[in-house]
C-alpha positions as MATLAB code, in Angstrom:
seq = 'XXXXXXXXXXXXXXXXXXXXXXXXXXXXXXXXXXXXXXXXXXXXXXXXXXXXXXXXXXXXXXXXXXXXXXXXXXXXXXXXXXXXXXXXXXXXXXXXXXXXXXXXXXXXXXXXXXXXXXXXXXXXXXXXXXXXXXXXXXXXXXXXXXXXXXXXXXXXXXXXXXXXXXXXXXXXXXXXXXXXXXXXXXXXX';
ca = [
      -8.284  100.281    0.686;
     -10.343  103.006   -1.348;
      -9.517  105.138   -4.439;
      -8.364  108.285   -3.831;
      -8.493  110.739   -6.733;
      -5.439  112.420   -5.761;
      -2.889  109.754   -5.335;
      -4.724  108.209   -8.554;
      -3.118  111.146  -10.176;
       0.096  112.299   -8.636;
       0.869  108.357   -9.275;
       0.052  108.274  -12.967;
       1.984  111.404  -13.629;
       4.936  109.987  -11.945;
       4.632  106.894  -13.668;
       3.888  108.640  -17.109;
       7.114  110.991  -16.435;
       9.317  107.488  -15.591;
       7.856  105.292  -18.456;
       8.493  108.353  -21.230;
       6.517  106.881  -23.666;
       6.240  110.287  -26.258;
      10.177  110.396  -25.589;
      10.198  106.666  -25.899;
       8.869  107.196  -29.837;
      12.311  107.266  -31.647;
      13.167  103.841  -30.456;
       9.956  101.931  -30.639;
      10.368  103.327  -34.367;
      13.418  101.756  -34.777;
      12.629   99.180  -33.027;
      10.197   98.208  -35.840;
      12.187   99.134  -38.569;
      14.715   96.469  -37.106;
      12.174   93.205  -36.386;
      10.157   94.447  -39.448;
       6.789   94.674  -36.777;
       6.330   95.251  -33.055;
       2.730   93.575  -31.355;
       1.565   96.895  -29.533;
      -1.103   94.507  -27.087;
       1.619   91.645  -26.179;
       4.073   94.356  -25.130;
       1.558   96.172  -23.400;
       0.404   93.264  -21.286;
       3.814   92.156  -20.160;
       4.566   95.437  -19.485;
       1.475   95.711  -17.292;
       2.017   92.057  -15.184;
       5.818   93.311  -14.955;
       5.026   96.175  -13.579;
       2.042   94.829  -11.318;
       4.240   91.835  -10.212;
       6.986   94.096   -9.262;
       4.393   96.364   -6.970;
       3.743   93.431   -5.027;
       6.861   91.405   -5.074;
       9.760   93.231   -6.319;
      11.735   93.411   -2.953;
      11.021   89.847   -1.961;
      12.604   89.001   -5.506;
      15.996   91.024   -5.213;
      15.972   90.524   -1.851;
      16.047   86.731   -2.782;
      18.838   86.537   -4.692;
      20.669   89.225   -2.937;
      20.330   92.022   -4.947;
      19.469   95.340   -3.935;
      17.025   98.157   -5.405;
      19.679   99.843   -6.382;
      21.553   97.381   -8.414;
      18.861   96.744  -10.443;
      18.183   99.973  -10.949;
      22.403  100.532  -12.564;
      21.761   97.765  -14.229;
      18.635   98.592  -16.066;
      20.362  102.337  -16.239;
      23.158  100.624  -18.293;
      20.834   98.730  -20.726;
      19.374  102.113  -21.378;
      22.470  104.143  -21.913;
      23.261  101.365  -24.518;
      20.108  102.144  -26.144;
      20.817  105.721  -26.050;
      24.094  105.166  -27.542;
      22.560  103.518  -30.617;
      20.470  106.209  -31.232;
      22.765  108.850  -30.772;
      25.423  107.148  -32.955;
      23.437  105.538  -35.242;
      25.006  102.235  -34.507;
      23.709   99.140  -33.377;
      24.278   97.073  -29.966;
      21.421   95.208  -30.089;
      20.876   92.316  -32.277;
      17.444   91.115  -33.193;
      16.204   87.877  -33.065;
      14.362   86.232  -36.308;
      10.861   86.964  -33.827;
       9.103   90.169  -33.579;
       7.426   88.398  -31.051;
      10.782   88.723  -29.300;
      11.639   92.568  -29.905;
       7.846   93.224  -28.750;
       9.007   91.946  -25.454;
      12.758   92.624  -24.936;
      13.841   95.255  -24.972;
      10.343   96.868  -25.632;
       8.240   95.610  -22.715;
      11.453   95.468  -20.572;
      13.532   97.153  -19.882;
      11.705  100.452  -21.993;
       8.094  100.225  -21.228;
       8.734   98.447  -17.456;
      12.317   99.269  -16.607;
      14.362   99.375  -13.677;
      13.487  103.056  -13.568;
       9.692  102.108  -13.556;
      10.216   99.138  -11.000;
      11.946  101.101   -8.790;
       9.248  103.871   -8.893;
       6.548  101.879   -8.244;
       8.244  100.788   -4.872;
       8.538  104.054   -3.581;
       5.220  104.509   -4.851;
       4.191  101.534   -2.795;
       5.583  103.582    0.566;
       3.359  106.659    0.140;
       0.131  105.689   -1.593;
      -2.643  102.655   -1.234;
      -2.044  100.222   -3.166;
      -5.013  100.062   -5.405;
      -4.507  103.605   -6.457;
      -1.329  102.709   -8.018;
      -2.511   99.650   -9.156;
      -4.983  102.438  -11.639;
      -2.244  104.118  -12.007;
      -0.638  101.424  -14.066;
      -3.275  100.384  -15.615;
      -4.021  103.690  -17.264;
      -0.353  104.601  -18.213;
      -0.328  100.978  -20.067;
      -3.392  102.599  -21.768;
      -1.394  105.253  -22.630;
       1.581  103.153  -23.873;
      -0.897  101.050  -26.110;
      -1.884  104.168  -27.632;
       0.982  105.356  -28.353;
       2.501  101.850  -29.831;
      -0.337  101.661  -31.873;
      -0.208  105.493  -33.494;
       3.575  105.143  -34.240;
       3.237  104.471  -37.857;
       0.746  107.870  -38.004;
       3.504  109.535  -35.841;
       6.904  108.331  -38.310;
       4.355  109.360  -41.668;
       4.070  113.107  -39.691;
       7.401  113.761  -38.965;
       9.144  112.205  -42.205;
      12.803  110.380  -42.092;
      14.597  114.080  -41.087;
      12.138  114.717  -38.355;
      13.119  110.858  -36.724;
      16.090  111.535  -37.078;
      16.690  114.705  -35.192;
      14.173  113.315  -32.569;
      15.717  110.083  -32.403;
      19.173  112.408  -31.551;
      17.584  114.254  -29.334;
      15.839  111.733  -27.385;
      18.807  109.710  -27.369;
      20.480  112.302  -25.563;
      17.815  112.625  -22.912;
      17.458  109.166  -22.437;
      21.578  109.250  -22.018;
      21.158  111.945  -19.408;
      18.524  109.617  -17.603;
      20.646  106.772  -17.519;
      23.819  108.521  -16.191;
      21.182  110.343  -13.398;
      20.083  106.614  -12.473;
      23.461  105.373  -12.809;
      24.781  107.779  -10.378;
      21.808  108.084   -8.131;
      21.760  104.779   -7.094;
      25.688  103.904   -7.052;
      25.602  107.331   -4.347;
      27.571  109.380   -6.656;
];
């Protein structure tokens, strides 16, 4: 095992493409605005032992209890079409709990930060590239993620209610489009 610049970076931008974190801004913004505050470094460390858990023993896990890659992968593609939903519509599916604690973890940590999209990336991550270079990888798109959870409150001041609005529309779209491609990827559509 040795670091290899390369794979170092080809994996982070795939991971930083999956995890969407700048796309991700709308809902960790409403996310907040629903449990009142989110905790930027507890979601960003179960994000990061999700997603390094998941390197090393995702397929044992499914495999376990008989599920496959790719059913994991429609059913975090279904969570996140319900998410989508809520911010195209405006409505809401998911009810908070009384905890922030709780929203900083589900469904920030999982299934947005470390989702099935993410989980199943890093296993086909796992077939091309050393191990340890992923394992960076992750490490520095959590960085990334922190960052970002930590500037949102600059980022909502910036844009104003109008501007979240029509990017909260607009992502919610995208993210719709990404669930329906991992939907139908995975069911062989």
């Amino acid at each position: 095992m040795q670091l290899n610049f390369k794979e170092i970076v080809t994996a982070t931008m795939i991971l930083f493409a999956v995890i969407d974190i700048i796309g991700s801004i709308p809902v960790i913004i409403s996310l907040r605005q629903k449990a009142g505050h989110l905790r930027s470094g507890l979601a960003s460390v179960v994000a990061l032992v999700l997603m390094i858990l998941f390197l090393f023993l995702g397929e044992s896990i499914l495999s376990l209890i008989g599920i496959t890659v790719s059913d994991f992968a429609i059913a975090g593609s279904l969570v996140i079409f319900f998410i989508a939903l809520e911010m195209i519509l405006g409505i809401q599916l998911y009810k908070e709990d009384e905890s922030p604690s709780t929203a900083s973890v589900v469904p920030l940590a999982f299934p947005l930060i470390a989702g099935a999209g993410t989980l199943t990336t890093l296993l086909s991550l796992r077939a091309e590239y050393q191990v340890i270079n992923i394992l960076v990888a992750i490490v520095v798109n959590v960085a990334l993620v922190y960052l970002v959870l930590k500037t949102t409150q600059r980022i909502e001041r910036f844009l104003g209610k109008g501007g979240i609005s029509v990017l909260r529309k607009v992502f919610g779209i995208v993210l719709l489009a990404i669930a329906v491609k991992l939907f139908r990827t995975n069911l062989g559509i």
